[in-house]
N, C-alpha and C positions, 0 to 999 in steps of 0.2 A: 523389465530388469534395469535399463539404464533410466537414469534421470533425468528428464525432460524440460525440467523448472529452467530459469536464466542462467544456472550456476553450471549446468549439464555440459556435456561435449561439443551437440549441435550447435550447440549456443556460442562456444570457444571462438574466439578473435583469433588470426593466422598472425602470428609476427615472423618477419624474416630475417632477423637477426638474432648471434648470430650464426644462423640456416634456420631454413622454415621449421616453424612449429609455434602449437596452441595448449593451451593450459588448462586444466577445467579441475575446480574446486568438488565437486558433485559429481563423479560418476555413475554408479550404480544408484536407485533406491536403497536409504540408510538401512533399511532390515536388512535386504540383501547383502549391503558391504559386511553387515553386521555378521550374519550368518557366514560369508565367506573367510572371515576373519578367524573366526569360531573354529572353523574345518581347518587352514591352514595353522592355528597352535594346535589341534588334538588329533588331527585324523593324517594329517601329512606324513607320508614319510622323507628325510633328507637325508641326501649324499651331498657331500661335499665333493666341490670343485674347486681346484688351483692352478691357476697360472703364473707367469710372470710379472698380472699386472694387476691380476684380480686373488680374493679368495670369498667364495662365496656356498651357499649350501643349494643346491638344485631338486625338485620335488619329484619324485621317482614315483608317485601312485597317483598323477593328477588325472590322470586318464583310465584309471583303476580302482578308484579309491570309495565308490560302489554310493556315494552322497548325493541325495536329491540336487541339493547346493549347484553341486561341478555340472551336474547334469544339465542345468540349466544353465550354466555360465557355456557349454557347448555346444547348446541347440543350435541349430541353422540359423533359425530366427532371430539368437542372440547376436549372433556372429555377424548377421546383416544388416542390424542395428546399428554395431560398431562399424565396417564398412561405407555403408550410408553416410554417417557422420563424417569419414574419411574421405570422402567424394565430395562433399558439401566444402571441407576444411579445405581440402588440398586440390582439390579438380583432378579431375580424370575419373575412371571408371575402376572401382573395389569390388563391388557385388560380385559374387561368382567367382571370384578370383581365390586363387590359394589362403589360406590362415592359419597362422601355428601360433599355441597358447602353451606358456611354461610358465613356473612359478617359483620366485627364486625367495631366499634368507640369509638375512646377512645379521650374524651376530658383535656382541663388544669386541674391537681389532680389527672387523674384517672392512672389507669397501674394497673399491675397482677405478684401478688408475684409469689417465688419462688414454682413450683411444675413441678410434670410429672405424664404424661398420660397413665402408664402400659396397654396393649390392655386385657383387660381382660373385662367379661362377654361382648367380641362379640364388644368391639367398635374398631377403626380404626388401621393399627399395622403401617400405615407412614402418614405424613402432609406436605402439602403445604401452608406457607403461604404469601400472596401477598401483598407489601406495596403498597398504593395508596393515594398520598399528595402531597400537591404543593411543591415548593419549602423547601426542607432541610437543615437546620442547628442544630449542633452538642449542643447546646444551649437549643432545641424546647423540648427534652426528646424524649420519646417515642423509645428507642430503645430495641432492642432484645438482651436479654444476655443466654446464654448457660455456665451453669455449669457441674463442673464434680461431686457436689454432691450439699446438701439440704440447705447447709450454703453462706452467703455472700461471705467470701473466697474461697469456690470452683469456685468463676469465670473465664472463660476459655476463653471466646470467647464474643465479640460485635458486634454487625450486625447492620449495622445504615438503617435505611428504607427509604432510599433514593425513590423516586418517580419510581413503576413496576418495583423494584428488588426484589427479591422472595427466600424464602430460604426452602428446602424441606427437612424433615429430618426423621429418624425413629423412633419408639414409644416402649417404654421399661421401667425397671424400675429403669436406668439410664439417663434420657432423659430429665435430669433436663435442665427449661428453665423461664424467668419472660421477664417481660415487663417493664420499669424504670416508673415513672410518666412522664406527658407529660407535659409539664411546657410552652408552644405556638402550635398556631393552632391546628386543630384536623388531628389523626392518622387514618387512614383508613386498615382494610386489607382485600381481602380475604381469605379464612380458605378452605381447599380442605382436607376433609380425603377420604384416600385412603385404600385398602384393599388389602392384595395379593391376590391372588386366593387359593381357597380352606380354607381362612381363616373364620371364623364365623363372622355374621354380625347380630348386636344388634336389629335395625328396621332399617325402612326409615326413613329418616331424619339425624340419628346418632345422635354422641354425642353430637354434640352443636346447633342441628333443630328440627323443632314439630315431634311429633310422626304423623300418617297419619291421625287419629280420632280426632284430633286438629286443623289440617286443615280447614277445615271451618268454625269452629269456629273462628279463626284467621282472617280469612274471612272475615268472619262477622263485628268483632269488628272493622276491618280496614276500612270497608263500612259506619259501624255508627261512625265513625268519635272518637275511643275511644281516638286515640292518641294526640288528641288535645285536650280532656276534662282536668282538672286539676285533680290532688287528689293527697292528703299527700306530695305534695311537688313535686310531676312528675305529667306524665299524667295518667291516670286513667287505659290504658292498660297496663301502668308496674306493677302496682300492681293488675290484674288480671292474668296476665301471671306468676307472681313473686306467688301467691298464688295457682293456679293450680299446680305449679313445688315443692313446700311444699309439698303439699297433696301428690303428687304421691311420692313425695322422701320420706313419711310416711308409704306407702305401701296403702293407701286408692285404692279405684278399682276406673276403670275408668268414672262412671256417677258420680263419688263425686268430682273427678279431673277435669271434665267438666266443672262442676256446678260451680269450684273454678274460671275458667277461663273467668263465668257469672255473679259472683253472684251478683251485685252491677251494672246490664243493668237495672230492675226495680228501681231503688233507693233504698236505705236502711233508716232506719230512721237518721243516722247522713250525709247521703248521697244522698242530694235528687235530682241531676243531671241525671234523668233517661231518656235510650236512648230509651228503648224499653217501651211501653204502653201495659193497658189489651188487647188489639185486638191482639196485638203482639206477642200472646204468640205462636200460632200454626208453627210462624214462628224461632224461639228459639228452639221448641218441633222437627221442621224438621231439625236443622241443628246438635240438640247436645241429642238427644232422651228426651223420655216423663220423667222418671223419672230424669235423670241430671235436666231438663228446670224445675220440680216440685221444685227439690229443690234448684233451684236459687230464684224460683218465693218465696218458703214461707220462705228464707233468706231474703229477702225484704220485707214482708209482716207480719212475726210473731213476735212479743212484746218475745225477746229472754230472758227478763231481770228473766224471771221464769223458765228457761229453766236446770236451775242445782236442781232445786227443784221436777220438774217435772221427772227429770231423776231418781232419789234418790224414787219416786214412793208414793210422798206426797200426801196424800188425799187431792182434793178440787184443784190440780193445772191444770191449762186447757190453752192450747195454744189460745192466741187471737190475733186479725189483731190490729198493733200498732195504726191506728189511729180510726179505725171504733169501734174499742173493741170486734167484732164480734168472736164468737167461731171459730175456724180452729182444724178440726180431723187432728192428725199425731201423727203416727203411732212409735212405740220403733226405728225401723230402721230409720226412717224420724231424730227422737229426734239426735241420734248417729251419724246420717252425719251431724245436724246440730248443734254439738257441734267441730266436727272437720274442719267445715268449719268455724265457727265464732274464733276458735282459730286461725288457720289458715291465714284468715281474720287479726287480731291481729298483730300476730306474723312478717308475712309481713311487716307490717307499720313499725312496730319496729324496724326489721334490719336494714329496707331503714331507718329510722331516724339514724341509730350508725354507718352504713356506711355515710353518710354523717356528723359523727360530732355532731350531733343533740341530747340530750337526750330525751328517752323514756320513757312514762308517768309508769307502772310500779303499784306496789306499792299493798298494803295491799289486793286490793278487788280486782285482779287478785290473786292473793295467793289463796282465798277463795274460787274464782270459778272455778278454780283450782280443789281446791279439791273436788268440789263437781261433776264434770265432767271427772276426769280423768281416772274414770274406766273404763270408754266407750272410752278413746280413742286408737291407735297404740301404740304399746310399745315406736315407735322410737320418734313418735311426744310427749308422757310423759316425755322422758329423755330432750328431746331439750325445753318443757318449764318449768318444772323443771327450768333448768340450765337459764332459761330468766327470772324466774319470782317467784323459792323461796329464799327469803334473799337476 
């Protein structure tokens, strides 16, 4: 699988400035880069991701996606190929150590500010990353820059991602690196973190893949076709995957995290594109547990518009099904994930509107529901809508 000629990995010179890392023109065998190329424009499915600093498209069926290709890009054997070479470049011992493989896309506008990935609480301490793109030119953007500190002028170094050239580097809190925008065709890469040995390792997946209780869920949504539904401007699994990654970076537990990654298969009432039906529910209940599947189900079904009055323990206020008007019992705990889920909920749309440019609607009667809901929620998710939504 990989390329073994001069131009290969093994082969890659360690420069230490500035922070270690080596360059390698030739990755994979050309068929191979070829065919993997092939898979990620026609077989991939993307969700897109945004942050602050990045906007980028993340590969939701790399590990699903059923392609002789992938299968081989995650054999053991390919795995310890790349490792090997990592022992060789950087010393220490890789073999046998943890590995997590993601695949990202970066289209025309998108690229990833300046930052670095210090290995701390357990994620990866070296990266591999692998360009995959038709033909290059210097014009298209999308290149790799490597600084020696957090500013535009610490620029050091330019990597142009020429088509299965690969640059492997270390992880520190020096390891400043961004992406330019990509101004023609789309960037492709793989992303390989790697681990030394004896180093601590965060979960399966790591820092840029599902956790492994997500997993089928993911699944799932790829099965009912989320990625092709529309919503807020994407497909309907970006802002479900984009709203579970909320919740948990909240510290919410994991059936509220679930539920975030569900909540909107029933339809909601501004959302009534629903994949899954009543009969459906036993199957939602197997893949993501009884209480998460409860509370996607009465996200979809409970008239929320009373739900901060109700929390505040107002006589006479009574959860009902939005269109039937029917009483639904729920319960203090039900009420409290279902304020941080409909925040949540919220708050998602919103970022994807300011990451794309878009203003978000905002304004007076979030302020109010606000207040009437934030004592039930996480400290962390207070601060962050606070700072979206008073003033």
């Amino acid at each position: 699988m990989l390329d073994e000629g001069a131009e290969g990995l093994a082969a890659a010179g360690l420069s230490a400035e500035p922070f270690p890392h080596a360059i390698t023109l030739s990755l994979f065998e050309p068929a191979f880069a070829e065919r993997l190329l092939a898979w990620l424009e026609e077989g991939a499915i993307w969700v897109e991701q945004a942050s602050h600093f990045y906007v980028q498209h993340a590969c939701a069926n790399l590990r699903r996606g059923h392609a002789a290709v992938i299968d081989e890009l995650l054999e053991p054997a390919a795995i310890g190929q790349i490792q090997a070479a990592f022992a060789g470049i950087f010393g220490g011992e890789f073999v046998g150590a943890h590995v997590t493989v993601s695949a990202h896309r970066l289209l025309e506008g998108e690229g990833i500010g300046i930052h670095t990935d210090a290995p701390v609480n357990g994620t990866e301490t070296h990266r591999l990353v692998v360009h995959l793109r038709r033909a290059f030119d210097d014009s298209e953007g999308g290149h790799l820059f490597l600084f020696r500190g957090p500013e535009a002028e610490d620029l050091a170094a330019i990597v142009r991602p020429h088509h299965n050239s690969a640059v492997a580097f270390e992880l520190s809190e020096r390891s400043w690196h961004a992406v330019n925008d990509v101004r023609g065709g789309a960037r492709y890469s793989l992303i390989f973190g790697l681990w030394r040995v004896g180093a601590p390792c965060e979960h399966e997946g790591g820092a840029h893949g599902q956790r492994p209780e997500e997993e089928p869920l993911l699944d799932l949504l790829c099965r009912l076709g989320a990625h092709q539904v529309p919503h807020s401007g994407r497909a309907l699994l970006d802002h479900l995957l984009g709203t579970s990654r909320l919740l948990r970076r909240w510290g919410c537990d994991g059936s509220v995290c679930l539920a975030g990654g569900a909540h909107s298969l029933y339809g909601t009432p501004g959302f009534r594109k629903a994949l899954l039906g009543p009969g459906d529910r036993g199957l939602l209940r197997a893949v993501i547990g009884a209480r998460a599947e409860r509370l996607a189900w009465l996200f979809g079904h409970v008239d929320r518009s009373g739900l901060g009055r109700a929390m505040r323990g107002e006589a006479g206020v009574v959860q009902r099904e939005f269109e039937s008007g029917e009483v639904i019992e729920v319960s203090d705990e039900e009420l409290r994930d279902l304020a941080a889920l409909s925040w949540a909920n919220t708050l998602e749309q919103d970022l994807a509107l300011g990451a794309r440019g878009e203003p978000a609607p905002g304004g007076a009667d979030l302020a109010r529901i606000l207040d009437e809901t934030a004592h039930a929620l996480p400290e962390r998710a207070r601060a962050e809508l606070r700072s979206a939504y008073d003033g």
